[in-house]
C-alpha positions as CSV (number, residue, x, y, z in Angstrom):
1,X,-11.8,-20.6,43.3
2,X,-11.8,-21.5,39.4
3,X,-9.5,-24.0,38.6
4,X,-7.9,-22.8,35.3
5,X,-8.6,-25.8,33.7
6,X,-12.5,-26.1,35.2
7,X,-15.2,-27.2,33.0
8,X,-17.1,-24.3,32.6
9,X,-14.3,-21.6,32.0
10,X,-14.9,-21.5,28.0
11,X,-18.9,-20.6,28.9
12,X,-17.4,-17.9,30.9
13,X,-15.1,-16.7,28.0
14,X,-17.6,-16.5,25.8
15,X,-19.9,-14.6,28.6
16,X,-17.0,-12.0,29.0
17,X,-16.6,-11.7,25.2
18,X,-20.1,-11.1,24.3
19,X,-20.4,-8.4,27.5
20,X,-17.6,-6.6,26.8
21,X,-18.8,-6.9,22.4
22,X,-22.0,-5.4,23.6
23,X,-20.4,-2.7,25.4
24,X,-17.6,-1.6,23.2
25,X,-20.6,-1.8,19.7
26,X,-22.5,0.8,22.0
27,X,-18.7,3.0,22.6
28,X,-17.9,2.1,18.9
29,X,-21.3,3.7,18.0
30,X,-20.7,7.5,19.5
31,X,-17.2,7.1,17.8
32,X,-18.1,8.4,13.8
33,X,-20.5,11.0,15.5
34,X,-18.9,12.5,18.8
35,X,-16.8,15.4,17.2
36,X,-19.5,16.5,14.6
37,X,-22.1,16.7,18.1
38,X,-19.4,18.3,19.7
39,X,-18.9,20.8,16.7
40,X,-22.9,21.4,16.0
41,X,-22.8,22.7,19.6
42,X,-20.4,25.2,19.1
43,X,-16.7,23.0,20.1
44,X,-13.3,23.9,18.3
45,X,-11.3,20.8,17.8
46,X,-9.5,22.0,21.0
47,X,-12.8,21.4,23.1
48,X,-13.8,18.1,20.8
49,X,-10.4,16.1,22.1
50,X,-10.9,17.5,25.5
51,X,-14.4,15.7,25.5
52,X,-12.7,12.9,24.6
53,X,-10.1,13.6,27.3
54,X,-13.1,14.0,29.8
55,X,-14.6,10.7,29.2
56,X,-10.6,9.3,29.9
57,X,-10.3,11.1,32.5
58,X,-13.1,9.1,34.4
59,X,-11.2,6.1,33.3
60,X,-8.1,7.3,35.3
61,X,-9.9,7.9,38.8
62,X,-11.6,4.6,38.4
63,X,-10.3,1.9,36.4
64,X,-8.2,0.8,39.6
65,X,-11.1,1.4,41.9
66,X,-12.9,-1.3,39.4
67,X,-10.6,-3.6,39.2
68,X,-9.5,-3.8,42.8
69,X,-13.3,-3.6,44.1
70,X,-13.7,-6.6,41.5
71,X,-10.4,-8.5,44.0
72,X,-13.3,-7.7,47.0
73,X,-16.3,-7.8,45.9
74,X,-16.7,-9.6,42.9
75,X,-16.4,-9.5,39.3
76,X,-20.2,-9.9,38.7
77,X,-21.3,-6.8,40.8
78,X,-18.9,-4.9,39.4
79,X,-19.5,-5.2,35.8
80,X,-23.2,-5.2,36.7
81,X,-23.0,-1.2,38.1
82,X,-20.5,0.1,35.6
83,X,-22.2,-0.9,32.7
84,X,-25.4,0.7,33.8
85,X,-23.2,4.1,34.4
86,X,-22.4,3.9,30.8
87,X,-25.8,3.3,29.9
88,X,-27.1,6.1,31.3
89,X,-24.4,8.8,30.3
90,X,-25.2,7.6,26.5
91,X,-28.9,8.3,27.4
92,X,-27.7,11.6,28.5
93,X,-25.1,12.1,25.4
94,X,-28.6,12.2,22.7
95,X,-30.2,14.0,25.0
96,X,-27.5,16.6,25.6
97,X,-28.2,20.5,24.1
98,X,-25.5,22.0,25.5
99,X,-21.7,21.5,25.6
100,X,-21.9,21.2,29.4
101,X,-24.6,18.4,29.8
102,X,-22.4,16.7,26.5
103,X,-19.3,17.0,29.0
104,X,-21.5,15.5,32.0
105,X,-22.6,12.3,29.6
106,X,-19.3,11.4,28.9
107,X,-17.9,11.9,32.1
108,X,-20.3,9.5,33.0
109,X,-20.2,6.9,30.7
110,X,-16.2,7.2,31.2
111,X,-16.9,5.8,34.9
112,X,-19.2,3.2,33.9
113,X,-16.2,2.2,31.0
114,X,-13.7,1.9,33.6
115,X,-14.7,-1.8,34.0
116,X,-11.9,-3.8,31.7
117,X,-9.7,-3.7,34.4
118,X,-12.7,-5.9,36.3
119,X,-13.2,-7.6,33.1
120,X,-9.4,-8.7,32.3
121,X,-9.6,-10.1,35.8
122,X,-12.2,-12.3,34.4
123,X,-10.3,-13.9,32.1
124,X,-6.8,-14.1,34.3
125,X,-9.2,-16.0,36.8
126,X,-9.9,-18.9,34.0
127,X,-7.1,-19.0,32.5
128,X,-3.6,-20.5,33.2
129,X,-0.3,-18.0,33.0
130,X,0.9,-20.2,29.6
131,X,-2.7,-19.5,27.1
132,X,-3.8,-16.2,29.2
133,X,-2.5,-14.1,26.2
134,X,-5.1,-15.8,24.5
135,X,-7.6,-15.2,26.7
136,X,-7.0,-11.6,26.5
137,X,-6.9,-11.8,23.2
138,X,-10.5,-12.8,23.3
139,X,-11.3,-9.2,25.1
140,X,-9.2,-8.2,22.3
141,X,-11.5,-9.4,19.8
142,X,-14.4,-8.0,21.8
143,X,-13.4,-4.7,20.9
144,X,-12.7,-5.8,17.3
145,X,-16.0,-6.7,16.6
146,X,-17.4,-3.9,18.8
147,X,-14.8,-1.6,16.2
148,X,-16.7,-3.4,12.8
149,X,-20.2,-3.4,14.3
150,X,-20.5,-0.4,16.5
151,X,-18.7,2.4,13.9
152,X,-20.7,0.7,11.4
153,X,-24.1,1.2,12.9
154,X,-22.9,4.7,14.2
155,X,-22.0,5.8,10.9
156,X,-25.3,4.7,9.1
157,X,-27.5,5.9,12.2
158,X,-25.6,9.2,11.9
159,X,-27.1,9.8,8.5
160,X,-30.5,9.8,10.3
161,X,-29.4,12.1,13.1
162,X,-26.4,12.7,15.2
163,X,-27.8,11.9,18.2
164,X,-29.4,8.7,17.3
165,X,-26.1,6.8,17.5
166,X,-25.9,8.2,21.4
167,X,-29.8,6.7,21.7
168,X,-28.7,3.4,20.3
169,X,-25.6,2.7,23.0
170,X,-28.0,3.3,25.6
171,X,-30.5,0.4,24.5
172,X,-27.1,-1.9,23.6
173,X,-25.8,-0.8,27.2
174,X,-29.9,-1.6,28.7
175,X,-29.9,-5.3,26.8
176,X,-25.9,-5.7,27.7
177,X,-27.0,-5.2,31.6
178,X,-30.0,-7.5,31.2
179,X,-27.4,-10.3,29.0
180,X,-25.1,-9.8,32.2
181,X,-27.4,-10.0,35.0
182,X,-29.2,-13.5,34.1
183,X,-25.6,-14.8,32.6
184,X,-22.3,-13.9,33.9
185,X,-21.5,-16.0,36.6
186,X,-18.9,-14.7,39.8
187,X,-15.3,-15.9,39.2
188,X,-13.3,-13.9,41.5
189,X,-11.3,-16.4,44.1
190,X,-12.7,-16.8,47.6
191,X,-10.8,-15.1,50.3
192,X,-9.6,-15.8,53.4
193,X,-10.0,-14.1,56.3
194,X,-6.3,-12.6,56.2
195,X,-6.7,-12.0,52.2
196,X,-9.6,-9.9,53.3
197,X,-8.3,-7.3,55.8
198,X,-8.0,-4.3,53.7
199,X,-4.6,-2.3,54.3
200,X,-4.0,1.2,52.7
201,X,-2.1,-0.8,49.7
202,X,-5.2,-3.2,48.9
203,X,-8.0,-0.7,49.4
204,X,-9.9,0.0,46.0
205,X,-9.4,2.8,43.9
206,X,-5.9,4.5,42.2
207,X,-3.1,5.4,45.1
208,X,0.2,5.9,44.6
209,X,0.8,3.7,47.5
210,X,-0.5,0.8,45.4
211,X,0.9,1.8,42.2
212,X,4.5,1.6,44.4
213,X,3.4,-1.4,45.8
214,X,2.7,-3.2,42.6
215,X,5.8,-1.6,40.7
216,X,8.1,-3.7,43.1
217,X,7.5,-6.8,40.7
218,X,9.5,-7.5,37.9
219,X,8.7,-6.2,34.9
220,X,6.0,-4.2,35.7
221,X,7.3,-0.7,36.0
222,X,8.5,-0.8,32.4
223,X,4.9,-2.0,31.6
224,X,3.3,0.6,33.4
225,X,5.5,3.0,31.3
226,X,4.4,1.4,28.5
227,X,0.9,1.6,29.1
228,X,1.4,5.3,29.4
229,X,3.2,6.2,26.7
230,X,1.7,4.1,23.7
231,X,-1.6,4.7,24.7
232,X,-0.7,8.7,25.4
233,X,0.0,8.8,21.5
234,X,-2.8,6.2,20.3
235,X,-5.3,8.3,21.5
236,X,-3.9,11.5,20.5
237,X,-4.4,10.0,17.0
238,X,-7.8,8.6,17.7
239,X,-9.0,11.9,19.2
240,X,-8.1,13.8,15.7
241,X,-8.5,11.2,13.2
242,X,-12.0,12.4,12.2
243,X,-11.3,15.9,12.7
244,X,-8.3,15.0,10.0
245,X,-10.9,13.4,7.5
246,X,-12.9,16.3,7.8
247,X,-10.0,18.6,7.0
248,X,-8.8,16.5,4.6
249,X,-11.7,15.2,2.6
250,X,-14.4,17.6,3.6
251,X,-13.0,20.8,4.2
252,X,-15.4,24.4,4.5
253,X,-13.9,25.6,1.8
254,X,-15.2,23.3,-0.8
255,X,-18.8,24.5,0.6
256,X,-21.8,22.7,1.6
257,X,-23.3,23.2,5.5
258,X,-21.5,21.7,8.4
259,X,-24.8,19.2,8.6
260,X,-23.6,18.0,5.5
261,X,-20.2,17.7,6.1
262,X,-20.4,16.1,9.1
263,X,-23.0,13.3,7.6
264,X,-19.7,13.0,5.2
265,X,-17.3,12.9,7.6
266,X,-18.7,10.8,10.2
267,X,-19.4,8.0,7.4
268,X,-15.6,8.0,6.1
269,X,-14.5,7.9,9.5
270,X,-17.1,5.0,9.9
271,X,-15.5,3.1,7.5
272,X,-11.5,3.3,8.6
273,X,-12.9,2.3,12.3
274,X,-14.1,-0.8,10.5
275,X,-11.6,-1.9,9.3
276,X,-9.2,-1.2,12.0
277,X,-12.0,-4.0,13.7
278,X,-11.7,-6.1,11.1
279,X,-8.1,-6.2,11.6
280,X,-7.8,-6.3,15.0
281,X,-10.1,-8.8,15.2
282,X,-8.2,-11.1,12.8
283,X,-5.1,-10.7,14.6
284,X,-6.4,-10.9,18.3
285,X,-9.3,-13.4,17.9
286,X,-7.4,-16.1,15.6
287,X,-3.7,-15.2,15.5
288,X,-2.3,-14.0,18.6
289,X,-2.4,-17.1,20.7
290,X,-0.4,-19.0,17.7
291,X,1.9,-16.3,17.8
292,X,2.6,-16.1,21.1
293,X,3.2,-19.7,21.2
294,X,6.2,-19.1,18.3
295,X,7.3,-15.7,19.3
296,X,6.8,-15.2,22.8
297,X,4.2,-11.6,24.4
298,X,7.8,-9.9,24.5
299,X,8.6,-10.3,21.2
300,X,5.0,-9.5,19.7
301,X,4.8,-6.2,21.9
302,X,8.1,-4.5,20.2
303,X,7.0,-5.5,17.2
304,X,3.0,-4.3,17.3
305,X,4.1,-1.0,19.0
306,X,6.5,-0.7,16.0
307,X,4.1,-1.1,13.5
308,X,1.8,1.1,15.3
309,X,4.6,4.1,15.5
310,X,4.7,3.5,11.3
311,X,1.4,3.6,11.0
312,X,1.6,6.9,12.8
313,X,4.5,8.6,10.3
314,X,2.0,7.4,7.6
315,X,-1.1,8.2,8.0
316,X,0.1,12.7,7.1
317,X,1.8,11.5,4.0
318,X,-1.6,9.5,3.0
319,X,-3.6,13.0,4.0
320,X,-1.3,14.4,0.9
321,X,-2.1,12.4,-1.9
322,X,-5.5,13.1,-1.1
323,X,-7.0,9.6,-2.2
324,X,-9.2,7.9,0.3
325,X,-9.1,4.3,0.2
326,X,-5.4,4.3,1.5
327,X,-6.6,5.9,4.5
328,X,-9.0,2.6,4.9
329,X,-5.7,0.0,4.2
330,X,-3.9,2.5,6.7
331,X,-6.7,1.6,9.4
332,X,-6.1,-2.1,8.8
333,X,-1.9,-1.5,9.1
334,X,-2.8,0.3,12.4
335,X,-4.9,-2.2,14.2
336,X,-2.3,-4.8,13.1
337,X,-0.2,-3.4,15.6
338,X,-2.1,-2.6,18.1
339,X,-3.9,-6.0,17.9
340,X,-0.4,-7.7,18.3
341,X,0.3,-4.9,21.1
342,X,-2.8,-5.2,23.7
343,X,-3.2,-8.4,24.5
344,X,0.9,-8.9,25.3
345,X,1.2,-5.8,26.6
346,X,-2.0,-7.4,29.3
347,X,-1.1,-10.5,29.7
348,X,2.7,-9.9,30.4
349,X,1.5,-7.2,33.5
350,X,-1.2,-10.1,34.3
351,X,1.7,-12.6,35.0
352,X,3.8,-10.6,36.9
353,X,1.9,-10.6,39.9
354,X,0.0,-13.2,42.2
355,X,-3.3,-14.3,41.7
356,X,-5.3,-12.3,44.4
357,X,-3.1,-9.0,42.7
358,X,-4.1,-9.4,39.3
359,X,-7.5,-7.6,39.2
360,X,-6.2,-4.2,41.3
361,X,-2.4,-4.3,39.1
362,X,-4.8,-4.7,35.8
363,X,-6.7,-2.1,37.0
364,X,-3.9,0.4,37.5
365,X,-2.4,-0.3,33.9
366,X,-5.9,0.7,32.7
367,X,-5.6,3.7,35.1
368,X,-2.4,5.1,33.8
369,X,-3.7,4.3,30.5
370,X,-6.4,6.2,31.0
371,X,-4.4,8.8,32.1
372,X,-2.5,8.6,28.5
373,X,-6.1,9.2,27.2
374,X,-6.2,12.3,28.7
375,X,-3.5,14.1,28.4
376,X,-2.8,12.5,24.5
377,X,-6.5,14.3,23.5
378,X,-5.8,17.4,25.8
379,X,-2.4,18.2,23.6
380,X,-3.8,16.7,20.4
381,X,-6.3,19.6,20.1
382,X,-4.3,22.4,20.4
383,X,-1.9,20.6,18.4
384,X,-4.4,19.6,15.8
385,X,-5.5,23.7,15.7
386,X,-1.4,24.7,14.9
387,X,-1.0,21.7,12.1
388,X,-3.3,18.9,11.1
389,X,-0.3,16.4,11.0
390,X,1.3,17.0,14.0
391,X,-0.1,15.0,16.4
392,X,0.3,12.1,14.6
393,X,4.7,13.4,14.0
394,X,4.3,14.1,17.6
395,X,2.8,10.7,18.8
396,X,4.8,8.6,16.4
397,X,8.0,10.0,18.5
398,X,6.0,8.6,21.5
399,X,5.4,5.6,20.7
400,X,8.9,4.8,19.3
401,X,9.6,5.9,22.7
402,X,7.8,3.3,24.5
403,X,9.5,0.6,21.9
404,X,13.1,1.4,23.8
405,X,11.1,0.6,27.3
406,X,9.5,-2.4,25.8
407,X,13.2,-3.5,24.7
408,X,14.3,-3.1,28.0
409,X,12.1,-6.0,30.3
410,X,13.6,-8.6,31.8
411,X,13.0,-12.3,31.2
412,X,11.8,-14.6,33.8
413,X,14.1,-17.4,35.3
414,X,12.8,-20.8,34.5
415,X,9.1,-22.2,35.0
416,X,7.9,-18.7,34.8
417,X,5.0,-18.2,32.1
418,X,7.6,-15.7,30.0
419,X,9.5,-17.6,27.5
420,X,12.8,-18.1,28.1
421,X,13.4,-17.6,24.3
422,X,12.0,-14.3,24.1
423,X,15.6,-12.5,24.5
């Protein structure tokens, strides 16, 4: 077993972090581009946030089934396989002609992408309960970056050609396999022999018999709920926001071919993804274990969900004044709160359970927040179709929702990792 404190635990930080960068710059990359493909094939916005809902979907059925494989198998096998999945349904995405095979890619790659659970079990391995906010801060930052770089290059590849973004995951996803296959050592604890016998609660893969099992800890209901809710209504505004620039920046009506609106589109989306990274990564990369220390993960989780619920009520009234750039300071008041949000929101569900649990329970938040992901795009669609700001009224009600559940955990008796000053 790692020690928390072993010698080589900060080269295995910095092996997660630059596997989990390399997959999230090939995700960030489809990002500017996936609801233009979707639309050159024929997709109404109802159809492009139920490909996003497809890909989420995948996440659902197996984000627990990662993470708790990860508890028996290992970590390294298990990030190995799912990021060659991803790979592949990338390959697929650029390759796709037809809504269908588009559908089939990301249902794919949403299986392979399935693997944070796996990879947040990384970090709880090598990390002690008191700086493991920090640590998932670090997977935090990993999607920063992957937000600044990935939506970046997705944005200026798209100007080539719409599916050259899809084209350019798949090599990231080829050289991240190769990166983890010669690098990324195997952290997960040895087991005993009773540890291993596999009972209906500890098999891998989402049950409700595990989710029970786990939700008999303190704490970690609420969380679950949490998970749900926030990212139900994240997503929901993730799944639209291009569609929204389009409406509102590059509507049909001021002419021009959908090609050419797209190109536009794609590229302003491009550039409120980056600096939502940029943020994020600011907050979650150098702040967030300071703040924890001063504040406490209960305290920072009201507050980022809060500030995420604003940015939410916002981001219609910005649509009105029609002027762009406040779109781009809205992106970096979003990902303050969500970058304040994540890593508590992980590392409080990471130290409610026992060691050998941590992988499968991580797994199953990622599960029912990939079951957020598909339900928030299936209803921001249609929703998106009846009003372009109301999914973001509708998930800003959501999310001030999940603040009242976040108000309500409990705080840990002494010597647990939750700060006693946190009420």
């Amino acid at each position: 077993m790692n020690s928390p404190q072993g010698p080589n635990n900060k080269k295995i930080l910095a092996l997660v972090f630059l596997t989990v960068f390399l997959d999230l710059v090939g995700f960030g990359i489809i990002i500017p581009i996936q609801p233009f493909y979707a639309e050159k094939l024929g997709a109404s916005p109802s159809t492009v946030t139920l490909l996003g809902a497809s890909f989420s979907l995948m996440q659902f059925l197996f984000g627990s089934f990662w993470g708790r494989l990860s508890d028996r198998v290992g970590r390294r096998p298990v990030m190995l396989l799912s990021i060659a999945c991803a790979s592949i349904g990338y390959l697929i995405f650029g390759l796709s002609e037809s809504l269908t095979v588009l559908f089939l890619a990301r249902m794919l790659a949403g299986f392979g992408s399935a693997n944070i659970g796996a990879a947040q079990a990384i970090i709880a391995d090598c990390t002690p309960p008191e700086s493991r906010a920090k640590g998932m801060g670090l997977i935090g930052a990993a999607f920063g970056l992957g937000f600044i770089f990935g939506p970046a290059l997705g944005g200026f590849l798209g100007q080539v050609g719409l599916s050259v973004p899809a084209y350019a995951a798949a090599a990231l996803g080829f050289i991240n396999f190769i990166f983890a296959f010669t690098s990324l050592p195997e952290t997960c604890p040895q087991k005993t022999g009773e540890t291993q016998k596999v009972t209906e609660v500890h098999r891998p893969g989402f049950s409700w018999i595990a989710l029970k099992h786990a939700a008999r800890h303190i704490n970690v209901p609420q969380l679950f709920l949490i998970y749900f809710l926030y990212i139900s209504a994240f997503s929901m505004m993730e799944q639209v926001l291009g569609l929204f620039i389009e409406a509102i920046w590059h509507p049909a009506g001021l002419g021009g071919e959908l090609a050419v609106r797209a190109k536009s589109s794609a590229a302003d989306t491009a550039y409120v993804l980056i600096m939502v990274g940029v943020a994020a990564t600011i907050v979650q990369g150098g702040l967030i274990g300071r703040l924890v220390k001063k504040f406490g993960e209960r305290r920072l989780l009201i507050s980022g969900i809060t500030i995420v619920g604003m940015a939410l009520v916002v981001a219609p009234l910005i649509g009105k004044t029609g002027f762009f750039p406040l779109m781009i300071l809205w992106g970096g008041f979003l990902a303050m709160g969500s970058g304040l949000t994540n890593p508590s929101l992980s590392s409080l569900l990471s130290q409610s359970v026992n060691k050998d649990e941590q992988g499968g329970v991580l797994g199953l938040g990622q599960s029912l927040a990939a079951l957020g992901r598909v339900i928030g795009p299936s209803l921001a669609g249609v929703l998106f179709e009846r009003g372009v700001a109301i999914p973001f009224w509708v998930g800003s009600v959501v999310v001030f929702a999940s603040v009242l559940v976040a108000v309500s955990l409990k705080v840990k008796s002494a010597g647990s990792s939750i700060h006693a000053n946190e009420i």
